[in-house]
Each structure stands twice: as C-alpha cells, then as structure tokens.
N, C-alpha and C positions, 0 to 999 in steps of 0.2 A: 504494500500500500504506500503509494507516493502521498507524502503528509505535506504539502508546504503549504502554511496558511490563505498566501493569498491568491492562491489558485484553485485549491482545495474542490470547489463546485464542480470544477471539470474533469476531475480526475479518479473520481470515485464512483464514475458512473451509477451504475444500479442502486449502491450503496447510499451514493451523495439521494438520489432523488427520492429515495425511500425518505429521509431525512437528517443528512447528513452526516459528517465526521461522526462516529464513534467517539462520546465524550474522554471514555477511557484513555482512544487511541489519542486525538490531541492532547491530553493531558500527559501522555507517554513522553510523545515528540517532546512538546514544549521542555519538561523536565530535563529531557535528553542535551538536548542543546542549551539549556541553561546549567548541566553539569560543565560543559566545559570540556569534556577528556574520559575516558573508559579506566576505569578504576581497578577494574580486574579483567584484564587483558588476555585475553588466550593466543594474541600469536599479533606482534605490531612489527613497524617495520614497511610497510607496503606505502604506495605513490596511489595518486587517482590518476594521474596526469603524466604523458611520456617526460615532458620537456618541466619538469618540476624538481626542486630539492626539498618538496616538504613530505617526508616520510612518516607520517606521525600517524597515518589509517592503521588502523587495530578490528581486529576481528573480538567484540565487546561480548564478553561472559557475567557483566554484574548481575543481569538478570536471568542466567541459566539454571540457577534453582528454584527461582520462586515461579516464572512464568515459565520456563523451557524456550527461551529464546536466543540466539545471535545475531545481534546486528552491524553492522559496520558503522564505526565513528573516530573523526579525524581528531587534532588537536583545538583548543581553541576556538570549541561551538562547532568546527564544520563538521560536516556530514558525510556526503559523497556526492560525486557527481553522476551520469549516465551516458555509458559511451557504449556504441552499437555494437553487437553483436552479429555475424550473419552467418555463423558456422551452422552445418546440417545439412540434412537435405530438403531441397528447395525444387520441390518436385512440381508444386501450381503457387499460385498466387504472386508471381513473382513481378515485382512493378518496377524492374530495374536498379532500385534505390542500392543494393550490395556490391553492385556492378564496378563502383571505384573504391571497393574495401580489398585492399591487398593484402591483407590479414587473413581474407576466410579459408575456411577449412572446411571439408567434405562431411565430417561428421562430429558426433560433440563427444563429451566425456562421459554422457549417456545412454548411446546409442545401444548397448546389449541390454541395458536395462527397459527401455521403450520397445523393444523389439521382443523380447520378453513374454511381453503380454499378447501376441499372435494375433494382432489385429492388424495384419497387413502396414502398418505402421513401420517404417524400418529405422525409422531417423525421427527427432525434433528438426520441425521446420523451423526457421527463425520468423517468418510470415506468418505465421500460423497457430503455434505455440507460444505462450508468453512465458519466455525463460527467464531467469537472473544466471547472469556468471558468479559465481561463487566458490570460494577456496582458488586454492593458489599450488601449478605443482612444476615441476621444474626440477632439472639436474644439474644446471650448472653452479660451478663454483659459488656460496656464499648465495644462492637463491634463497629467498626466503618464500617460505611453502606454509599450507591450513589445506589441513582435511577437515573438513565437521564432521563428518562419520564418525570421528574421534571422540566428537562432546554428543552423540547422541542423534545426529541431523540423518535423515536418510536419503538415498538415490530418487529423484523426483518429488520429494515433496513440497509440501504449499511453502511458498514463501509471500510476504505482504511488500508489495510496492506496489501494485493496483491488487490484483492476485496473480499470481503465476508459478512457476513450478521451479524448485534448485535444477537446472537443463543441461550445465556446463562448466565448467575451472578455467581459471588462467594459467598457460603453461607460459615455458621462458623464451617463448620466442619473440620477445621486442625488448627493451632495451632495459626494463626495470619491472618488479613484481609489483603488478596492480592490482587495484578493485576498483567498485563503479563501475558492472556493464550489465548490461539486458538485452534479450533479443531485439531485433527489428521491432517488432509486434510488439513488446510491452512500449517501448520508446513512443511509438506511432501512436497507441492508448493516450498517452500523458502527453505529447507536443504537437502530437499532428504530421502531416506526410513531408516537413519543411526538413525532418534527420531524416539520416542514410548513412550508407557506409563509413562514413572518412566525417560528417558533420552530429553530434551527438548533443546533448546540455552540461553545460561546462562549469554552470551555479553547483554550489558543494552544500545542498539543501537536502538531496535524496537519501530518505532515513529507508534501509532494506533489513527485511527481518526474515531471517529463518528460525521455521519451528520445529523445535525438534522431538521427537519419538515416532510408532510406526502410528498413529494415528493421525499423523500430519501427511500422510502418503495416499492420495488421489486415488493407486491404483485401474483397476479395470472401469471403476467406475466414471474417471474423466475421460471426454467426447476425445481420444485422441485421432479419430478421423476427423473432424469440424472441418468445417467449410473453411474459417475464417477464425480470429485472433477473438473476437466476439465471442462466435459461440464457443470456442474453447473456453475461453473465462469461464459464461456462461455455467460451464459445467463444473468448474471447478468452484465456483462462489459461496453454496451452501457453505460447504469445511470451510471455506476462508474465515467467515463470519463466524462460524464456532470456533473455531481456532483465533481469532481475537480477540475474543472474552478474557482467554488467558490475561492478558496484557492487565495489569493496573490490580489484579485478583491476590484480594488480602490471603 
C-alpha cells in the first residue's frame, strides 16, 4: 500500500472509495517517518538510487513481533523511492513502456514458484502482476544481501504498496545493492502510464510492507491468469485488507 498523504485518494483505489486510508494504516506511516531511522535493523546498508552515496535503507524488523511485518526505511524520515521493474514474462499486455529498460530479465526470482501452481502461468508478468522487488542477493565481493525467508516472509506473498505480491530480488548486476522497485503494473496503479523502463518516482515517500507467515501467501486462490494489473489486484485485495488489520494491533 503506497501511503503518501497527499495523494493518498488515488492510490488506494477500491480501498480509498470504500472510505479511505485505513486509520490504523496512516497512523503507521505517519509514526514511521516521524521515527526518523529503523531501530532494529535486520540487514542496512543498501542505496535506493544508482548515482547516490546515501546508504542508510535498512530492511526494518521493529515491528516483526508485534504485527509480522518488514518494511523498508531510509535515514532521516525517508522512505523509498519506486523504480520499474520489467523482468518476466511478458507474454500480452505489452504497451512498449520496458522497451528502453536495459536491465530486464527473462524471468524473476519466482518463477518455479508461480509455475508451481499448474495454471499454465509460467512467469510473473510485470504488466500484469503487481510485484514488489524485495531482498537483495548477489555474489560479488562485499554485496550486501536480505533474504526475508529468513524472518518469516514467504515466496509470493501479499505485500502492501497498493497490494501486490513479494514477485522478485535485486541481484548484483548494476553498480550498488538496492531497494525501491515494483513491477510495471504496480508503478502504473500509483503514477499513471507517464513511468517505464528507464523513468520510475524518484520522491523517497514509498512506505513497502511485507507480511510475513504462510497466511500472507495468495496461493491458488489469486486470478494468476487476469487479464490485467486490475483484476489481478482484484483478486488479491480481500487478504490485503485482512492482513492490514495487523498493523497498529495492540
């Protein structure tokens, strides 16, 4: 769930028009970025940005006993920012927008796992499926790496930035270990068809939450045929919404 207050109407679609932000949830964000810095750090070290010297993004554990969550937060209130994703397979919907991402890859870090489940599905599209990049994995020399699996998190589960699914990692093939990215499709939810490959949101406002145990896991029962980015969510939105509750839960 992409939280930033003063956009907030557009970005929560179904949710927003039901009746808005989840009091809990704004109450989360707000707190968050009024800490300041992640307190009990599970893995820091990472950039959001190639061309940046601020390393201060942390994969955040304060709240992994009381809610079961991880989210990513930088030093000094930021957040993260949203940079495209268009790894997978990209078999329809394809509106050209990946076309100058020299980065993409054929398949994501979940591929066996989405394939898995025998619904002719062989691949997360980035059109299609609304992924988060998440964890960090890499062999070269002094990379800095996060598995969630680690603290609990499983292979495709829900994560909140509109809603969408953990779909991918950042391995080490560009120049520093990041975080901040989301497929095509969730980016497109939240800005519109103005990002693409190579142009993403650059503001370090995007608060991303992974939940962790197997009850945050979609499974068989998310549309992973769907037409569209839409009804994929669609399908996934019921667990989202249960799975927010967590958040804020004495």
């Amino acid at each position: 769930m992409f939280v930033k207050t003063s956009i907030l109407a557009s970005l929560l679609l179904t949710s927003v028009q039901a009746g808005g932000i989840p009091a809990n949830v704004r109450k989360f964000y707000d707190s968050v970025v009024a800490q300041g810095s992640c307190k009990k750090s599970l893995q820091s070290g990472f950039y959001d940005m190639v061309n940046s010297n601020d390393n201060s993004f942390t994969y955040c554990g304060d709240h992994l006993d009381d809610y079961g969550i991880i989210y990513l937060q930088g030093g000094n209130g930021k957040l993260a920012n949203m940079d495209i994703d268009c790894d997978g397979r990209i078999d329809r919907n394809d509106d050209g927008r990946c076309g100058n991402d020299h980065s993409t890859q054929s398949t994501t870090a979940m591929k066996r796992y989405v394939a898995a489940y025998k619904n002719s599905v062989a691949d997360l599209n980035p059109f299609v499926h609304d992924y988060v990049v998440f964890g960090n994995t890499g062999e070269k020399p002094g990379w800095i790496t996060f598995d969630p699996r680690e603290y609990g998190m499983e292979p495709l589960s829900l994560m909140a930035v509109i809603y969408g699914i953990w779909g991918d990692t950042n391995g080490d093939d560009g120049v520093n270990s990041r975080i901040g990215e989301a497929s095509v499709s969730i980016a497109t939810l939240c800005f519109g068809k103005g990002v693409d490959g190579e142009v993403g949101y650059d503001k370090e406002d995007v608060l991303y939450i992974g939940f962790t145990g197997s009850d945050a896991v979609p499974g068989a029962s998310a549309n992973w045929k769907a037409a569209n980015e839409n009804a994929f969510q669609s399908s996934i939105k019921s667990l989202g919404d249960k799975l927010i509750r967590r958040i804020g839960k004495a």
